[in-house]
Backbone as CSV, one residue per row, in Angstrom:
resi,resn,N_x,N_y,N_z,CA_x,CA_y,CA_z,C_x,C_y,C_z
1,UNK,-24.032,-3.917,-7.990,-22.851,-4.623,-7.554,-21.619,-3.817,-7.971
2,UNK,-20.291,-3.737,-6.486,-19.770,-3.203,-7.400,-18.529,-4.034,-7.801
3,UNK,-17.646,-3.580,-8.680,-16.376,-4.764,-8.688,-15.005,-3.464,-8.777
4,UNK,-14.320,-4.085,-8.137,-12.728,-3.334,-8.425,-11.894,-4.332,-8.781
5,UNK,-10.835,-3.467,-9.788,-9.581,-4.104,-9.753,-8.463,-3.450,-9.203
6,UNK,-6.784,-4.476,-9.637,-5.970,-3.307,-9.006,-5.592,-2.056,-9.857
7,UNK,-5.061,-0.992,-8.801,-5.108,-0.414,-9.941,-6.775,1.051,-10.136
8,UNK,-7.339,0.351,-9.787,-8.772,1.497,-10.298,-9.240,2.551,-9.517
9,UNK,-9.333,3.196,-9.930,-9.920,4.629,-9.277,-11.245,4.117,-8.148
10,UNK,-11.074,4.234,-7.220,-12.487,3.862,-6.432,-13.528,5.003,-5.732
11,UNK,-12.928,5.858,-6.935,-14.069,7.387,-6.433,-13.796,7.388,-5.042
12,UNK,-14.791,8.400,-4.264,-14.517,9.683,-3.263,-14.395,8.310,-1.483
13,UNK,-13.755,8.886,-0.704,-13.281,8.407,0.213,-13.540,9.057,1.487
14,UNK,-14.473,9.114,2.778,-14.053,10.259,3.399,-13.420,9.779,4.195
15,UNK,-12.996,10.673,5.327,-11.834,10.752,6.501,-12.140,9.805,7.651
16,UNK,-11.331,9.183,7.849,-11.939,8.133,8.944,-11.030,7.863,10.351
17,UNK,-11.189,8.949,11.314,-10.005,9.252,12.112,-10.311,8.004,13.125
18,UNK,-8.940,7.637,13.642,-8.501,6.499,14.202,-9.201,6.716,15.899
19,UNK,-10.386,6.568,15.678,-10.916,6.934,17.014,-11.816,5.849,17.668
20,UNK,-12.270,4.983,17.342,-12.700,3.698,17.828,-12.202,3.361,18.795
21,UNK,-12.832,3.173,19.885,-11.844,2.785,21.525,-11.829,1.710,21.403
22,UNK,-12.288,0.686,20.854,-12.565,-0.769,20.310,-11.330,-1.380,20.106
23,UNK,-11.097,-0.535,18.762,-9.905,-0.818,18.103,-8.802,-0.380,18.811
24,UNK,-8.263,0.197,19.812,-7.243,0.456,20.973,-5.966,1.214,19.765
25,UNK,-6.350,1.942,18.507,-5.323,2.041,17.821,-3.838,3.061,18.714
26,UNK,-2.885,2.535,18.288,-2.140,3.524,18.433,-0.492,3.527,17.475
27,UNK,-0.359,4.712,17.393,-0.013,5.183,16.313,1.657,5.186,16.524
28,UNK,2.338,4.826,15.746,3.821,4.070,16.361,4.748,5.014,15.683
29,UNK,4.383,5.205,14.641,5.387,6.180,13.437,4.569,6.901,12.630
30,UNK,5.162,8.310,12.663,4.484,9.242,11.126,3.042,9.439,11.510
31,UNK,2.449,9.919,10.369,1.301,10.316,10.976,0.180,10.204,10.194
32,UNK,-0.189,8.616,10.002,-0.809,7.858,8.807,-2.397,8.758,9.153
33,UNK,-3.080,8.965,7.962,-4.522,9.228,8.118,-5.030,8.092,7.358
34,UNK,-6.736,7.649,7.527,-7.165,6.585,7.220,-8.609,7.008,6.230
35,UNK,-8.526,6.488,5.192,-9.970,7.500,4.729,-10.680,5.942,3.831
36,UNK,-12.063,6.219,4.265,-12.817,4.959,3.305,-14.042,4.855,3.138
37,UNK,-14.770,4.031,3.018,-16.444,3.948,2.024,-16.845,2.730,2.355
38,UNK,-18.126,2.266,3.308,-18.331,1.022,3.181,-19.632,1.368,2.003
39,UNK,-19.679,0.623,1.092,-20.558,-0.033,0.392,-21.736,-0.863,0.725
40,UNK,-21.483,-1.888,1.747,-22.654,-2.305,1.525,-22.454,-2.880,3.200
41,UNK,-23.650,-2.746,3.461,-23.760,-3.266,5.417,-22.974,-2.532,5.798
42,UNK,-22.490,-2.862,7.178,-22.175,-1.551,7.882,-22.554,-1.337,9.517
43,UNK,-22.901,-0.419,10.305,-23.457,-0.484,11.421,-24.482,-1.208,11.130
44,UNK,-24.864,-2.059,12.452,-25.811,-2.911,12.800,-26.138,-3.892,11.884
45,UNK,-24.864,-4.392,11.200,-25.220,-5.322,10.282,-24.174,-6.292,10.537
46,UNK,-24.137,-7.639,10.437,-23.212,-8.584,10.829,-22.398,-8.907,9.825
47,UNK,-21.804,-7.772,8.631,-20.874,-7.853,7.664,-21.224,-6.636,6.738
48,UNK,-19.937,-6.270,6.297,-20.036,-4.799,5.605,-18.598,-5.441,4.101
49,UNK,-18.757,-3.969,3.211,-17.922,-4.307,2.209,-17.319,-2.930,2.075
50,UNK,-16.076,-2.947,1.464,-16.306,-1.396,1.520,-14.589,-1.416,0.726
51,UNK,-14.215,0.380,0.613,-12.697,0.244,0.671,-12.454,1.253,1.756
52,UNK,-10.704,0.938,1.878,-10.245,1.365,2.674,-8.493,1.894,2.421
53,UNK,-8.084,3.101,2.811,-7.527,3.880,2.241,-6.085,4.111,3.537
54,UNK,-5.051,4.031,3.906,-4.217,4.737,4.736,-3.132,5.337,3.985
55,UNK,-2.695,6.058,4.615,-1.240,7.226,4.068,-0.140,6.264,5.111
56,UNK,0.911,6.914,4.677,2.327,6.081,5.284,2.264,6.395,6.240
57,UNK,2.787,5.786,7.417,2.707,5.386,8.879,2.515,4.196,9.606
58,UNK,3.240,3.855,10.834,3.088,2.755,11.400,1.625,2.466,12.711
59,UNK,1.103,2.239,12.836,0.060,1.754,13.755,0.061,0.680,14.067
60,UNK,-0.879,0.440,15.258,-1.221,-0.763,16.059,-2.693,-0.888,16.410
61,UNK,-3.526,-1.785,16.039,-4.825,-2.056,16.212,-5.324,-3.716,16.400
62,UNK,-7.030,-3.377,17.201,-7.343,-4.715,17.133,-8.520,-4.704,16.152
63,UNK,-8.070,-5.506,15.388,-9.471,-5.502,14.670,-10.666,-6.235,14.932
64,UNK,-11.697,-5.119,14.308,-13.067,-5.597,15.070,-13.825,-6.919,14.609
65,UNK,-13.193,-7.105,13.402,-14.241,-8.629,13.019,-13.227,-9.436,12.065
66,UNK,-13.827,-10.598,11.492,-13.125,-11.110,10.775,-13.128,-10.842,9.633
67,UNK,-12.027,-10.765,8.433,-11.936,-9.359,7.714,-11.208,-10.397,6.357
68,UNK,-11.671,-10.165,5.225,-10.340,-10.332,4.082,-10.194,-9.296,3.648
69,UNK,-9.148,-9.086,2.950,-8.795,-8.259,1.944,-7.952,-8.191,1.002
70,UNK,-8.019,-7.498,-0.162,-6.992,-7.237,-1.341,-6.585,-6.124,-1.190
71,UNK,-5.395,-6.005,-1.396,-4.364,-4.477,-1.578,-4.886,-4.205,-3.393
72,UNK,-5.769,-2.830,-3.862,-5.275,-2.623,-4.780,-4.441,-1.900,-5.062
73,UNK,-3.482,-0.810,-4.007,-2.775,-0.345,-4.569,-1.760,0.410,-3.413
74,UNK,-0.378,0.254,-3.388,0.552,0.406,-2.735,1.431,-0.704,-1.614
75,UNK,1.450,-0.276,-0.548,2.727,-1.362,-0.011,2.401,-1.063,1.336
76,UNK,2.250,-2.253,2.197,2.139,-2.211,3.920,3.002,-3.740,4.729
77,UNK,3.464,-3.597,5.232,3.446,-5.085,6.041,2.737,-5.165,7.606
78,UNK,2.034,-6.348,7.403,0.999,-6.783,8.374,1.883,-7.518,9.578
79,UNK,1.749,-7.338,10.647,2.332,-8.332,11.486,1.119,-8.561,12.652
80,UNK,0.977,-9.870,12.887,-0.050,-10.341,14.108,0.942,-9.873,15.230
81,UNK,0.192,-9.611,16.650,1.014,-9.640,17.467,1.225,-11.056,18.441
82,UNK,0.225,-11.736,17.844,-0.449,-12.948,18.676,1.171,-14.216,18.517
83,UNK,1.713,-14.360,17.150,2.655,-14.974,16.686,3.598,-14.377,16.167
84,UNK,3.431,-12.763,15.771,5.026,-12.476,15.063,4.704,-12.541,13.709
85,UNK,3.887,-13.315,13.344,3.354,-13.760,11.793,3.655,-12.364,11.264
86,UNK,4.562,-12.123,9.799,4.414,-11.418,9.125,4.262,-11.210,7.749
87,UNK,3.502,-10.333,7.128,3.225,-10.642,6.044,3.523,-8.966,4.931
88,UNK,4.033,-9.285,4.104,4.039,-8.094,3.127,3.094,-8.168,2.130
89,UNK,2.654,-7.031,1.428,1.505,-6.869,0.537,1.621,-5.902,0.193
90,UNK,1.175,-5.940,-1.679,1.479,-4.671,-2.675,0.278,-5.656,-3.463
91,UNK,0.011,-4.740,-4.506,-1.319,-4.884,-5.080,-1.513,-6.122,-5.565
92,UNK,-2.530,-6.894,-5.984,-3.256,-7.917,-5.647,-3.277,-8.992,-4.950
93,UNK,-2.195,-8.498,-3.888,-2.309,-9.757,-2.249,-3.412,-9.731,-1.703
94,UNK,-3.886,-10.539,-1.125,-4.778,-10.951,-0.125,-4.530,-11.297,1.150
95,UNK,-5.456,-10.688,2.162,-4.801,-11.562,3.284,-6.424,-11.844,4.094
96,UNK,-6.472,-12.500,5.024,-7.527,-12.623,5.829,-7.343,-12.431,7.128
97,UNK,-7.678,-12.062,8.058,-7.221,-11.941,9.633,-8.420,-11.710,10.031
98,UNK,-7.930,-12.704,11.480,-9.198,-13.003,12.762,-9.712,-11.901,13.680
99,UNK,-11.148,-11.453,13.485,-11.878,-10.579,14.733,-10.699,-10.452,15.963
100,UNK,-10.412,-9.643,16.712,-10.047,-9.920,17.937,-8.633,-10.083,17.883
101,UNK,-7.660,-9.707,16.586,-6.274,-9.755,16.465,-5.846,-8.643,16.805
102,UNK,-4.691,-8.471,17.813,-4.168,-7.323,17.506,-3.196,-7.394,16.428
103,UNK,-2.935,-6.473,15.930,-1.976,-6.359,14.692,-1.013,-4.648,14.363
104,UNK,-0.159,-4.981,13.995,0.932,-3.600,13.623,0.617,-3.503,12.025
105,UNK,0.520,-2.317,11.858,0.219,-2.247,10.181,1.360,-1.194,9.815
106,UNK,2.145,-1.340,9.113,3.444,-0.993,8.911,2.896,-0.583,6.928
107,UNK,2.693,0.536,7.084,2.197,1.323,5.542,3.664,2.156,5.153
108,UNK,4.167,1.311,4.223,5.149,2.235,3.170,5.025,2.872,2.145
109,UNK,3.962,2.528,1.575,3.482,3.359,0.136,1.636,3.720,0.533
110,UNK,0.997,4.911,0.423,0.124,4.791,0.367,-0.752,3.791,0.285
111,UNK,-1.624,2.685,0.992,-2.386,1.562,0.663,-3.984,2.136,0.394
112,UNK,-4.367,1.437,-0.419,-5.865,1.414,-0.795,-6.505,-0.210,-1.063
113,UNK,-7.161,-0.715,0.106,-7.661,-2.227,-0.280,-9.545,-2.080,0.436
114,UNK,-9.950,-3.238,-0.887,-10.944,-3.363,-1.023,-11.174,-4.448,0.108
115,UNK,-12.387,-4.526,1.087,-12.389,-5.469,2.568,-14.241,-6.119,2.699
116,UNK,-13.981,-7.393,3.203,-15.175,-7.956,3.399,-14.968,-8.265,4.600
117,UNK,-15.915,-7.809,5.974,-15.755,-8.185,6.969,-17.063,-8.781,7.334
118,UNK,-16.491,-9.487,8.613,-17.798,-10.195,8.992,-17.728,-10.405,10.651
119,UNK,-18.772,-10.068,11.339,-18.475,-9.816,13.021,-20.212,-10.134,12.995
120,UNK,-20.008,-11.552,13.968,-21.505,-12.099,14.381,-22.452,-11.285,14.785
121,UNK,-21.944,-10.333,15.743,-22.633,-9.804,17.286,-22.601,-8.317,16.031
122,UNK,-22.391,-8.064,15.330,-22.578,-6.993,14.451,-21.461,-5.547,14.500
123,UNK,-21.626,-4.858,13.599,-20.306,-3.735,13.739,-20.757,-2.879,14.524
């Protein structure tokens, strides 16, 4: 099992280029790269755990399942596109968001958050 806090080193990360046609990302400002580790499930599994890593930059994506997460470390604001809903987050926020949202991810400080997702029909 593993556990993080904020704050902790979460060892090695690799590169995870924004290429999912799924996810329709596109890239609004700067020139964020995305790097991360699922841990546990994953393809062909109907929920994965993992972290997840972006550099500063603005994007736009839909995400693929239903997802929580904690920021452990840096600064982004989340906006749904569905309502406008916006939300800021720096280390130990949480947020949860629905499979099938599109969303703007607005990264000001390097972010690194730990994520539990869950998608019926599988990743």
């Amino acid at each position: 099992m593993r556990k993080y806090n904020v704050g902790d080193d979460v060892g090695n990360l690799e590169f995870w280029p924004f290429e999912n046609p799924a996810s329709a990302y596109h890239i609004l400002e700067g020139n964020p790269k995305t790097y991360g580790r699922i841990d546990q499930g994953g393809a062909g599994h109907t929920s994965r755990f993992g972290i997840w890593r972006c550099t500063v930059g603005i994007f736009e994506c839909t995400e693929q399942g239903d997802e929580l997460m904690t920021i452990l470390s840096g600064r982004c604001r989340i906006i749904r596109h569905e309502d406008g809903e916006t939300k800021d987050l720096g280390p130990g926020d949480s947020l949860f968001i629905h499979g099938g949202s599109r969303v703007t991810w607005d990264v000001s400080e390097d972010v690194t958050k730990v994520f539990f997702g869950h998608k019926s029909d599988g990743f």
